[in-house]
Backbone as XML, in Angstrom:
<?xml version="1.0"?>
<chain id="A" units="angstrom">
  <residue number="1" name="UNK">
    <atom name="N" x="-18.999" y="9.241" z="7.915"/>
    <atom name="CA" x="-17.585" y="9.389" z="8.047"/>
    <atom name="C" x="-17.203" y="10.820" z="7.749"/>
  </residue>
  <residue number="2" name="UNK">
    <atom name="N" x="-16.779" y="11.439" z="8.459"/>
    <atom name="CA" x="-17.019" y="12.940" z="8.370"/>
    <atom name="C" x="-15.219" y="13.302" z="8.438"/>
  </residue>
  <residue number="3" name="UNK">
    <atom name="N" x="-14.878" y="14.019" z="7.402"/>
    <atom name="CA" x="-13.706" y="14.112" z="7.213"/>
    <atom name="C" x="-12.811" y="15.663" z="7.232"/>
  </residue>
  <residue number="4" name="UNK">
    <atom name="N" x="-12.135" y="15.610" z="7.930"/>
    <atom name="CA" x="-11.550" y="16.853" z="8.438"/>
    <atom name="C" x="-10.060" y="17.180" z="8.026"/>
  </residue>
  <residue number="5" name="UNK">
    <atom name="N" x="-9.574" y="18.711" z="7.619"/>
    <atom name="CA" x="-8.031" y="18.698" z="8.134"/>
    <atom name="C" x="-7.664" y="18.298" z="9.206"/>
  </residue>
  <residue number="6" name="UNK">
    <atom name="N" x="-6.423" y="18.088" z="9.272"/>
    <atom name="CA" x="-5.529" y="17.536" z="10.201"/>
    <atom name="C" x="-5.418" y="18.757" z="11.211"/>
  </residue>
  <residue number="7" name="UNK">
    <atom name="N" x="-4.891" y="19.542" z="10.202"/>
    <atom name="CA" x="-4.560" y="21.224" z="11.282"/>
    <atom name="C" x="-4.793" y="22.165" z="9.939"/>
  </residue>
  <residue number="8" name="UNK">
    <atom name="N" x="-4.778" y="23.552" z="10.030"/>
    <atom name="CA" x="-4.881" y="24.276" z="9.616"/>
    <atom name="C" x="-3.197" y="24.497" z="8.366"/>
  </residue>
  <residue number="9" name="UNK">
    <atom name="N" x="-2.425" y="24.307" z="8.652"/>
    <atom name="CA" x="-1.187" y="24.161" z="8.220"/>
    <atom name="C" x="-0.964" y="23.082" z="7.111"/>
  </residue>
  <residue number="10" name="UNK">
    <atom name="N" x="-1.526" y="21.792" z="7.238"/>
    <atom name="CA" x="-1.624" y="20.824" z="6.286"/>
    <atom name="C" x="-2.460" y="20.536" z="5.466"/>
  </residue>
  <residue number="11" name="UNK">
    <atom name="N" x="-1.892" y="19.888" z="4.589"/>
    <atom name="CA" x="-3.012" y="19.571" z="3.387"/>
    <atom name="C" x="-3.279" y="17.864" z="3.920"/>
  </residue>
  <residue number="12" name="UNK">
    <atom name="N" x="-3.279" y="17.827" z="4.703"/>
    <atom name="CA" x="-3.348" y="15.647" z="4.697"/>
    <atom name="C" x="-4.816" y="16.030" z="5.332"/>
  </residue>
  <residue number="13" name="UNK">
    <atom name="N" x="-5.938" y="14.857" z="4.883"/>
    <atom name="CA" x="-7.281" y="14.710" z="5.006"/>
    <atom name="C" x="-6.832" y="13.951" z="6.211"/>
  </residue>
  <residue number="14" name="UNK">
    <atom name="N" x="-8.047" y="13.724" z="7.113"/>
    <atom name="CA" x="-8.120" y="12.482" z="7.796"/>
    <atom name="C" x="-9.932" y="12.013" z="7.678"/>
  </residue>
  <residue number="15" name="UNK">
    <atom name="N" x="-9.984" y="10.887" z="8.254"/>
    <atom name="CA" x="-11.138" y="10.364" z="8.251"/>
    <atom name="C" x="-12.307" y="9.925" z="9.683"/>
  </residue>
  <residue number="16" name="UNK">
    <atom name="N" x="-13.190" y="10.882" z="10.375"/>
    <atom name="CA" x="-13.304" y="9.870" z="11.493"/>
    <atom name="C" x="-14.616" y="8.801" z="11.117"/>
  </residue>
  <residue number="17" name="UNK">
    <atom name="N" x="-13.807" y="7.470" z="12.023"/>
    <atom name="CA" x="-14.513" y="6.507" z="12.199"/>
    <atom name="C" x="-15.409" y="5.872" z="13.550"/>
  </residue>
  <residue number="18" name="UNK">
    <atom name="N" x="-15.903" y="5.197" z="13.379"/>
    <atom name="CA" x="-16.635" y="5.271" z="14.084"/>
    <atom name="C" x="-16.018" y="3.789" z="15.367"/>
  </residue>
  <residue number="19" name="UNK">
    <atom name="N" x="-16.507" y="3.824" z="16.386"/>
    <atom name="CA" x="-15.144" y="3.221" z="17.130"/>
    <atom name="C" x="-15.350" y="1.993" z="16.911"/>
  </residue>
  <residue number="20" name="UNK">
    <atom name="N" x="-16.665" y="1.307" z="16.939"/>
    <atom name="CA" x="-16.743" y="0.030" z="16.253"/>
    <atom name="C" x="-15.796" y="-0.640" z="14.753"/>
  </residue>
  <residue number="21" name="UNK">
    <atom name="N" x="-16.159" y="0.452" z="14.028"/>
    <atom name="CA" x="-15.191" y="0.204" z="12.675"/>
    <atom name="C" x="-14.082" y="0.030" z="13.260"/>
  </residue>
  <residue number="22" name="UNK">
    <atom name="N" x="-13.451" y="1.437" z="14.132"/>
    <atom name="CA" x="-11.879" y="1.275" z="13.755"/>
    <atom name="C" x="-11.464" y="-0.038" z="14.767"/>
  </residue>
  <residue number="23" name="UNK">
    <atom name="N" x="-12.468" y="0.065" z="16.197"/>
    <atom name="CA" x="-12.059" y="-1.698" z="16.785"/>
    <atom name="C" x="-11.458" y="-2.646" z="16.069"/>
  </residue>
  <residue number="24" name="UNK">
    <atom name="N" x="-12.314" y="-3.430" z="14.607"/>
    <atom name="CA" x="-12.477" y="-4.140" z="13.583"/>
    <atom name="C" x="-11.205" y="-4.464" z="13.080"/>
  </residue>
  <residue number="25" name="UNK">
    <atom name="N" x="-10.842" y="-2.590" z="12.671"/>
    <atom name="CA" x="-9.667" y="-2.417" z="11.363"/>
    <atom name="C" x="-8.324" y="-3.038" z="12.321"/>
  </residue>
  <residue number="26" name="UNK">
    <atom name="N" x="-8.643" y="-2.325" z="13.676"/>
    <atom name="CA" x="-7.436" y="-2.276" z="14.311"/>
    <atom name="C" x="-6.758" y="-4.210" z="14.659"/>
  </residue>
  <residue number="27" name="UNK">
    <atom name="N" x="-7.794" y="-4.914" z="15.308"/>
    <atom name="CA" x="-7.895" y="-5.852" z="15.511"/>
    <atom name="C" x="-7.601" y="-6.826" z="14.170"/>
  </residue>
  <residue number="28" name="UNK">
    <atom name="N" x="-7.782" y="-6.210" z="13.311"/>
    <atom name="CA" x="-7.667" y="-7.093" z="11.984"/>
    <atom name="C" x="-6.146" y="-6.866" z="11.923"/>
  </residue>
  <residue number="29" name="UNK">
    <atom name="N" x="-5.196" y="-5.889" z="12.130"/>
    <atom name="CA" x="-3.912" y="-5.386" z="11.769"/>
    <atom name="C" x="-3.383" y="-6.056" z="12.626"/>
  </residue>
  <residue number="30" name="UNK">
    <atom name="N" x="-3.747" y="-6.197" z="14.220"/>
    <atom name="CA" x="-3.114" y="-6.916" z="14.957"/>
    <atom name="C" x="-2.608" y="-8.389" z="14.971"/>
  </residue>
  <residue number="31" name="UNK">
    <atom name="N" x="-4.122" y="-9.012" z="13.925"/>
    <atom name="CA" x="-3.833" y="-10.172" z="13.919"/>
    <atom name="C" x="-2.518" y="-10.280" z="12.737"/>
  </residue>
  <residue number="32" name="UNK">
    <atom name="N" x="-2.737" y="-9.467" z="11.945"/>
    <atom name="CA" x="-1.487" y="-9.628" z="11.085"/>
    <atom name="C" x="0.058" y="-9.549" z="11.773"/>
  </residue>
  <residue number="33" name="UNK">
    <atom name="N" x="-0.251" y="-8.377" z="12.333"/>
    <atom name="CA" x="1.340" y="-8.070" z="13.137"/>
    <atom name="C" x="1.415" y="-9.387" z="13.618"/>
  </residue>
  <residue number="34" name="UNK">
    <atom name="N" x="0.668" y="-10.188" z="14.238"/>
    <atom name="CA" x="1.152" y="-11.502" z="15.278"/>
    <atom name="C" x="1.637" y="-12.482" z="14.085"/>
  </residue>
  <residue number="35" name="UNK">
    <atom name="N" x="1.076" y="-12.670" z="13.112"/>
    <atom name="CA" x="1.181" y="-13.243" z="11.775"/>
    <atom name="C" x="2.815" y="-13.053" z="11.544"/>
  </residue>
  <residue number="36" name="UNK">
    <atom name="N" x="2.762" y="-11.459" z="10.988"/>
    <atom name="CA" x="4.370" y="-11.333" z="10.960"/>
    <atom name="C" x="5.114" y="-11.448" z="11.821"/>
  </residue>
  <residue number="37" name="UNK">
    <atom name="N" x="5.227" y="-11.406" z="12.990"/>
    <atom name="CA" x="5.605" y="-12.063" z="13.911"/>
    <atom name="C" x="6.440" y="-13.188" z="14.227"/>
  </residue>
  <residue number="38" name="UNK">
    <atom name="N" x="4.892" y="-14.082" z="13.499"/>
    <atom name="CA" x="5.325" y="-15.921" z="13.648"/>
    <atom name="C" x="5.890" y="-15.980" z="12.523"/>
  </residue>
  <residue number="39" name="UNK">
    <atom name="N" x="6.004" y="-15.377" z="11.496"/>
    <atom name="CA" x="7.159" y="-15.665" z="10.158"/>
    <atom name="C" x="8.571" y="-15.054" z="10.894"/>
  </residue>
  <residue number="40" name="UNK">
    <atom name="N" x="8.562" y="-14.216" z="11.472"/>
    <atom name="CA" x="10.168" y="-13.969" z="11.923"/>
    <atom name="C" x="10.363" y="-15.084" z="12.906"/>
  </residue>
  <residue number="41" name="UNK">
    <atom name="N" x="9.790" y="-15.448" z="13.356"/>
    <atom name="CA" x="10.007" y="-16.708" z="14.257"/>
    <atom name="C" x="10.739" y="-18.158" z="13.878"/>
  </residue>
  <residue number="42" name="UNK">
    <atom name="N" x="9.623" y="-18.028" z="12.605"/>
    <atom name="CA" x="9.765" y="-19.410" z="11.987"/>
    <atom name="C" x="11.376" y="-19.263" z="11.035"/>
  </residue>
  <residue number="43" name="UNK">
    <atom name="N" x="11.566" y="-18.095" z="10.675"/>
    <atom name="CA" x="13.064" y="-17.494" z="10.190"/>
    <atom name="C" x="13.845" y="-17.898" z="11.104"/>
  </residue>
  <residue number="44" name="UNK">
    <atom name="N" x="13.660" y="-17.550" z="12.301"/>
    <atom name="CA" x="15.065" y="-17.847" z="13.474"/>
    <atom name="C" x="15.274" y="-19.183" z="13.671"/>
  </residue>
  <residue number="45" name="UNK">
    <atom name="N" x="14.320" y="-19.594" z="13.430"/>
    <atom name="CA" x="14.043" y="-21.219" z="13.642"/>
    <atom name="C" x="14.821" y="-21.949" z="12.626"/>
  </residue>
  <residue number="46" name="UNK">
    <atom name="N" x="14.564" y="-21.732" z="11.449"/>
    <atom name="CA" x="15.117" y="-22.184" z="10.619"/>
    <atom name="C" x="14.443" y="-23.216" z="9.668"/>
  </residue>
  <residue number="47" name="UNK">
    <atom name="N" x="12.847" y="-22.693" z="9.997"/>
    <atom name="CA" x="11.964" y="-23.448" z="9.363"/>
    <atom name="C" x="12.005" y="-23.629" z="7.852"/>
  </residue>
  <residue number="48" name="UNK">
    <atom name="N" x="11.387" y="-24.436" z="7.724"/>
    <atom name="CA" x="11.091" y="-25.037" z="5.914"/>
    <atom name="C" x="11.057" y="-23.864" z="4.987"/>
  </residue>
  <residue number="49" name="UNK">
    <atom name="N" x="11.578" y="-23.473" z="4.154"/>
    <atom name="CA" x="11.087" y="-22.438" z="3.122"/>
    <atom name="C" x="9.796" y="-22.383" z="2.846"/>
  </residue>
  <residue number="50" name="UNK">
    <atom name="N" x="9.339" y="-23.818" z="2.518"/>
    <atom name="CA" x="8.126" y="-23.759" z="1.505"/>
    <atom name="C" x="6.848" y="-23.651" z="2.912"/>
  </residue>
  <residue number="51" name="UNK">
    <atom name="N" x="7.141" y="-23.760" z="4.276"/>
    <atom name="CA" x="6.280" y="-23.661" z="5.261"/>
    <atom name="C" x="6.006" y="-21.945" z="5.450"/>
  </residue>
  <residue number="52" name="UNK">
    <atom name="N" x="7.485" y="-21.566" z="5.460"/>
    <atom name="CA" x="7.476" y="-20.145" z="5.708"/>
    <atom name="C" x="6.521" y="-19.500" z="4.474"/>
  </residue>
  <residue number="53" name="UNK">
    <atom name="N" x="6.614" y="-19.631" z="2.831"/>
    <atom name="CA" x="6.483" y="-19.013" z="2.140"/>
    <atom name="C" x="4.574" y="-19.224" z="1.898"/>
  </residue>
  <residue number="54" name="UNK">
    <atom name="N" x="4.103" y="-20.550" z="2.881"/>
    <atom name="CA" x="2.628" y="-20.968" z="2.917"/>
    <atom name="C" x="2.275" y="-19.452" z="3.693"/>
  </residue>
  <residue number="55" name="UNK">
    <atom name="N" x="2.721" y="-19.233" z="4.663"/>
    <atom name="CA" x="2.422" y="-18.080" z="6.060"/>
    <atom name="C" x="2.686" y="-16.607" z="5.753"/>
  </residue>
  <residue number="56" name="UNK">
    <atom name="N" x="3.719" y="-16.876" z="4.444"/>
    <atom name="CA" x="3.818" y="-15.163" z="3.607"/>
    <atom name="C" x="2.045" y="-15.316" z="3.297"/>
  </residue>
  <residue number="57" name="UNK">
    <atom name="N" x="2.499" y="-16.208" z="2.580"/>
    <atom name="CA" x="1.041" y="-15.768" z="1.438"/>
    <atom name="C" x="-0.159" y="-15.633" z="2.098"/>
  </residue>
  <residue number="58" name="UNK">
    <atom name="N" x="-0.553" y="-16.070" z="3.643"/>
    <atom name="CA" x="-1.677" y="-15.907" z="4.297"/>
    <atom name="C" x="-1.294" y="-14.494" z="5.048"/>
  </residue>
  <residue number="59" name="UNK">
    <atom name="N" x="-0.234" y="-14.066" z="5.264"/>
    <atom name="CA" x="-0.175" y="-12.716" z="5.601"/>
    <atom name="C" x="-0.942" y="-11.968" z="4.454"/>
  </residue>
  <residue number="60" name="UNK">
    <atom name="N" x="-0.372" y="-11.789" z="3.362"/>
    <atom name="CA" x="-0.862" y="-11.006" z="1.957"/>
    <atom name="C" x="-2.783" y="-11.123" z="1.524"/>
  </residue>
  <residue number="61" name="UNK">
    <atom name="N" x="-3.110" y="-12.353" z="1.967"/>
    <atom name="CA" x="-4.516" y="-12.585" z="1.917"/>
    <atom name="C" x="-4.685" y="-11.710" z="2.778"/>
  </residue>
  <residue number="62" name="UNK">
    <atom name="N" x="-3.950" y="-11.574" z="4.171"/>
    <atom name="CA" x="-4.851" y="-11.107" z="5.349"/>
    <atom name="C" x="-4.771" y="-9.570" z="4.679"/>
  </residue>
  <residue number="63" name="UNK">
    <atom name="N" x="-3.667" y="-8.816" z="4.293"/>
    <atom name="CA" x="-3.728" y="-7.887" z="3.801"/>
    <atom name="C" x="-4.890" y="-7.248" z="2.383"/>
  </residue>
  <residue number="64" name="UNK">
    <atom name="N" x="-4.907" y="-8.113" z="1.983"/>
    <atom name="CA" x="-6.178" y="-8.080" z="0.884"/>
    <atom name="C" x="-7.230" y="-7.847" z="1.632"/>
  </residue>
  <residue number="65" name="UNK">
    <atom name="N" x="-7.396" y="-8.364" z="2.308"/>
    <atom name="CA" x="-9.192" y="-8.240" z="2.742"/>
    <atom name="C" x="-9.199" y="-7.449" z="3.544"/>
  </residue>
  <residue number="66" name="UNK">
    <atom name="N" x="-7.772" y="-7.020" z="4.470"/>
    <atom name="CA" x="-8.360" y="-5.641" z="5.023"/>
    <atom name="C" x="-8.439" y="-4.513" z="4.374"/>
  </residue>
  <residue number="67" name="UNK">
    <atom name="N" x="-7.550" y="-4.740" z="3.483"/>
    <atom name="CA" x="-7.613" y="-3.317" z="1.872"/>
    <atom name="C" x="-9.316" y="-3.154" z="1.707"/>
  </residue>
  <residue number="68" name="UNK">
    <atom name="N" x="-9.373" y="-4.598" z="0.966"/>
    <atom name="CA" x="-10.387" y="-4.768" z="0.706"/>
    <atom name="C" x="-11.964" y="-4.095" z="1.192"/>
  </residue>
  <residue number="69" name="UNK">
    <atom name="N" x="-11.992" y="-4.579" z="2.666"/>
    <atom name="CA" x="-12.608" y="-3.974" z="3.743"/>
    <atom name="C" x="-12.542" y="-2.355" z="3.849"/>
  </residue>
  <residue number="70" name="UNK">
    <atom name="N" x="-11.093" y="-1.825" z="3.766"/>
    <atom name="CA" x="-11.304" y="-0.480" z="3.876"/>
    <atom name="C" x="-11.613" y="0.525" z="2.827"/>
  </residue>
  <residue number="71" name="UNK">
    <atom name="N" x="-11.122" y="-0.157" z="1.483"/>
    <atom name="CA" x="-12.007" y="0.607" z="0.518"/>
    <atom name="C" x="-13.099" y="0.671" z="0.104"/>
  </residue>
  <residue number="72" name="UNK">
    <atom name="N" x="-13.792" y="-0.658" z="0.401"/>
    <atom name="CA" x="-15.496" y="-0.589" z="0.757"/>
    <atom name="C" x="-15.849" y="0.609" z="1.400"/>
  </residue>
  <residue number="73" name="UNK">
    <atom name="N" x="-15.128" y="0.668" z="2.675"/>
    <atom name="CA" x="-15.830" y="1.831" z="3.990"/>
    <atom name="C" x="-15.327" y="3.275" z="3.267"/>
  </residue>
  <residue number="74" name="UNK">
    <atom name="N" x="-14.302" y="3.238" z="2.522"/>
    <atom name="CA" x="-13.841" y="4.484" z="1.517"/>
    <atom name="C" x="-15.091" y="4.786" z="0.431"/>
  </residue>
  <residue number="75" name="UNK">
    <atom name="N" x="-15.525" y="3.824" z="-0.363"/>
    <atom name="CA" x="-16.209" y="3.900" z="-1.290"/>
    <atom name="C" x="-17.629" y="4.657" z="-0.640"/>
  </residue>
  <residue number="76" name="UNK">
    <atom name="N" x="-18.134" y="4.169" z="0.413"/>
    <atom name="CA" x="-19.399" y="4.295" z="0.667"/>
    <atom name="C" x="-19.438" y="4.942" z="1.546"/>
  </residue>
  <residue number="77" name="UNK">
    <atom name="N" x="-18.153" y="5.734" z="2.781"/>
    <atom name="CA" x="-18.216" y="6.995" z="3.191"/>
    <atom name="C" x="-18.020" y="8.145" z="2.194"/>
  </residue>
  <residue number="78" name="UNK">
    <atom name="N" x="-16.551" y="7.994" z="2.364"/>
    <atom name="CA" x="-16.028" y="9.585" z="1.752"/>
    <atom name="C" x="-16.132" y="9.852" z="0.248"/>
  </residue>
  <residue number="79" name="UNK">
    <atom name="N" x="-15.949" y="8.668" z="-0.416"/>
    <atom name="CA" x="-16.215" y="9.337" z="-1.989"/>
    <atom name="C" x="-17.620" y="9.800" z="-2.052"/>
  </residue>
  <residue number="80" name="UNK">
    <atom name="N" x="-18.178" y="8.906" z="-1.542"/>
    <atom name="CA" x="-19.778" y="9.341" z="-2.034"/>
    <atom name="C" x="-20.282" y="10.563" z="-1.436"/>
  </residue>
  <residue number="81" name="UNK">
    <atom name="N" x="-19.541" y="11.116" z="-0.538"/>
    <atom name="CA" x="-19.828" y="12.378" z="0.534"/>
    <atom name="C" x="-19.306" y="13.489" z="-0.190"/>
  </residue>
  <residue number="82" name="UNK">
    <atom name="N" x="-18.203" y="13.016" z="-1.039"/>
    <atom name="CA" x="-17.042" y="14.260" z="-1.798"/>
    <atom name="C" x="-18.176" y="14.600" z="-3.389"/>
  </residue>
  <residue number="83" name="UNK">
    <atom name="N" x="-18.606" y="13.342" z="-3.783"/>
    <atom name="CA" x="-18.714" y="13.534" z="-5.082"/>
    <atom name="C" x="-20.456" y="14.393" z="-4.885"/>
  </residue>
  <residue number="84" name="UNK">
    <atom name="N" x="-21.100" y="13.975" z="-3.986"/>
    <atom name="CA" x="-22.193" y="14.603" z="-3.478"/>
    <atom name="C" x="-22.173" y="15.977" z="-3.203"/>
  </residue>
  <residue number="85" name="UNK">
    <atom name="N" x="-20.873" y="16.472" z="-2.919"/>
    <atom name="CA" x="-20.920" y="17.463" z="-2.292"/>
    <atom name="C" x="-19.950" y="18.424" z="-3.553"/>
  </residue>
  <residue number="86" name="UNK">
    <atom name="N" x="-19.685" y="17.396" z="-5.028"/>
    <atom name="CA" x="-19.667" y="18.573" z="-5.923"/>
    <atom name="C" x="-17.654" y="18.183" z="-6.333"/>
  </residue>
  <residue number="87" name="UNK">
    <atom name="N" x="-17.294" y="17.446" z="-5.499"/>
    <atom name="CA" x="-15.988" y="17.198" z="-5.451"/>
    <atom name="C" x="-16.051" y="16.104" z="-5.817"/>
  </residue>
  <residue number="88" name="UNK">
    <atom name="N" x="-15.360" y="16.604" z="-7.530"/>
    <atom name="CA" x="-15.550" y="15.375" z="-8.576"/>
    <atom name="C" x="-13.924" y="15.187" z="-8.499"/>
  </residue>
  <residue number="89" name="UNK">
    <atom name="N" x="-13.127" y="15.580" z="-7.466"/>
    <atom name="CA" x="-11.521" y="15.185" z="-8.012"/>
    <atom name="C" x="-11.594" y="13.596" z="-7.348"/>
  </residue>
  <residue number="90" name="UNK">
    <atom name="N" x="-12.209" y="13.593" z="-6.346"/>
    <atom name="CA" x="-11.728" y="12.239" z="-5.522"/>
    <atom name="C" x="-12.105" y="11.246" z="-6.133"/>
  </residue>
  <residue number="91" name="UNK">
    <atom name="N" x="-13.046" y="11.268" z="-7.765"/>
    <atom name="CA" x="-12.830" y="10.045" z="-8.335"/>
    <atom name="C" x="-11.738" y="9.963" z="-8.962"/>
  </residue>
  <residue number="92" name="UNK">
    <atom name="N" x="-10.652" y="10.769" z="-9.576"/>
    <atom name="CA" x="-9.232" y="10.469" z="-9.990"/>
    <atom name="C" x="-8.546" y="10.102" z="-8.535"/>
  </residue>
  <residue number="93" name="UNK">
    <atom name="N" x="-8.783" y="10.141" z="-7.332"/>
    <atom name="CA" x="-7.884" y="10.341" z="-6.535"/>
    <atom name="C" x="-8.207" y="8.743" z="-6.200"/>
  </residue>
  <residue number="94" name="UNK">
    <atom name="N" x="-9.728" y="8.460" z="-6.086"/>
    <atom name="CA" x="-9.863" y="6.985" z="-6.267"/>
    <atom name="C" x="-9.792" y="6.019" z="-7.343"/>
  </residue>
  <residue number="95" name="UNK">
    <atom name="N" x="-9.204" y="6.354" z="-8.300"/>
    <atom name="CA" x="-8.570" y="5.419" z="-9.555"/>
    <atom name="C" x="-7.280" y="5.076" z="-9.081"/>
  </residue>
  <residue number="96" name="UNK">
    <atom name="N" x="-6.898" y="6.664" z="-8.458"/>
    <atom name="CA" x="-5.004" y="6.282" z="-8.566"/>
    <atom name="C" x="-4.964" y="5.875" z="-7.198"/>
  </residue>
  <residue number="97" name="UNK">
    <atom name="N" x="-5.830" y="5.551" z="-6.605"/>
    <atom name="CA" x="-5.539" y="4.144" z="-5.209"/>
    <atom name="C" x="-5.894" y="2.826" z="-5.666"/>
  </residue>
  <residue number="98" name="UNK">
    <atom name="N" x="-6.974" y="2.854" z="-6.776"/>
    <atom name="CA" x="-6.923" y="1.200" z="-7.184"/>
    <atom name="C" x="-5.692" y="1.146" z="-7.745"/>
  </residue>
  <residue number="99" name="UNK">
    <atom name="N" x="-5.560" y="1.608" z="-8.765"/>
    <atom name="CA" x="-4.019" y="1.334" z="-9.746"/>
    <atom name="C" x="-3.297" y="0.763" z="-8.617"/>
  </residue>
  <residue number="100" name="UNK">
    <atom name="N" x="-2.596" y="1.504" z="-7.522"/>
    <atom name="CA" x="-1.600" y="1.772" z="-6.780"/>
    <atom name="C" x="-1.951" y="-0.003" z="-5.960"/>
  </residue>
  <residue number="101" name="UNK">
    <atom name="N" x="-3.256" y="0.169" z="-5.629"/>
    <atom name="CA" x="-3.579" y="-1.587" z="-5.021"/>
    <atom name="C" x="-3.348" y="-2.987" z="-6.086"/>
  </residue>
  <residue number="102" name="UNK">
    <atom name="N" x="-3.705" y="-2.502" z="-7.767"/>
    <atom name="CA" x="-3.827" y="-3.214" z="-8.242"/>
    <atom name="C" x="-2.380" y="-3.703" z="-8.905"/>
  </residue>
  <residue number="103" name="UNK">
    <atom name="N" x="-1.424" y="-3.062" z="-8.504"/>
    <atom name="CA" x="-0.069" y="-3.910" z="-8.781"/>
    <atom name="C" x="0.441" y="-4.849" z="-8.359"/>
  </residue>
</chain>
């Protein structure tokens, strides 16, 4: 995972992936969007609370495991590439993304 500026002008990292991965990531987001989707649906509808609030919470799973999923591919590309390469900040920079997940 080989990680580049954006442009010369910015400080934002980016990451490339590899097209299989991002297929995966992308396809995983999609299924969510359709997810959120069918909860605005089931809103117009005027469905059950406690039906709607079953289909939150499988949205939020779905969101977990793609977190999940992508900080794996974080952990075992780029930190380990940064800290290898002498760039010991990106383990504070990867604490303050768990914190930030773990609320």
């Amino acid at each position: 995972m080989e990680e580049k500026k954006a442009c010369p002008c910015c400080c934002q990292k980016t990451t490339k992936r590899s097209a299989e991965q991002k297929k995966a990531l992308l396809n995983r987001l999609r299924r969510i969007e359709g997810q959120v989707r069918g909860i605005q649906t089931m809103l117009e509808q005027d469905t059950y609370c406690n039906d709607v609030l079953i289909q939150s919470a499988a949205v939020n799973a779905a969101m977990n495991a793609f977190n999940r999923e992508l900080l794996a591919s974080h952990i075992r590309g780029c930190v380990v590439r940064d800290i290898r390469a002498g760039q010991d900040e990106v383990i504070d920079e990867l604490v303050a993304t768990l914190q930030k997940l773990m609320k």
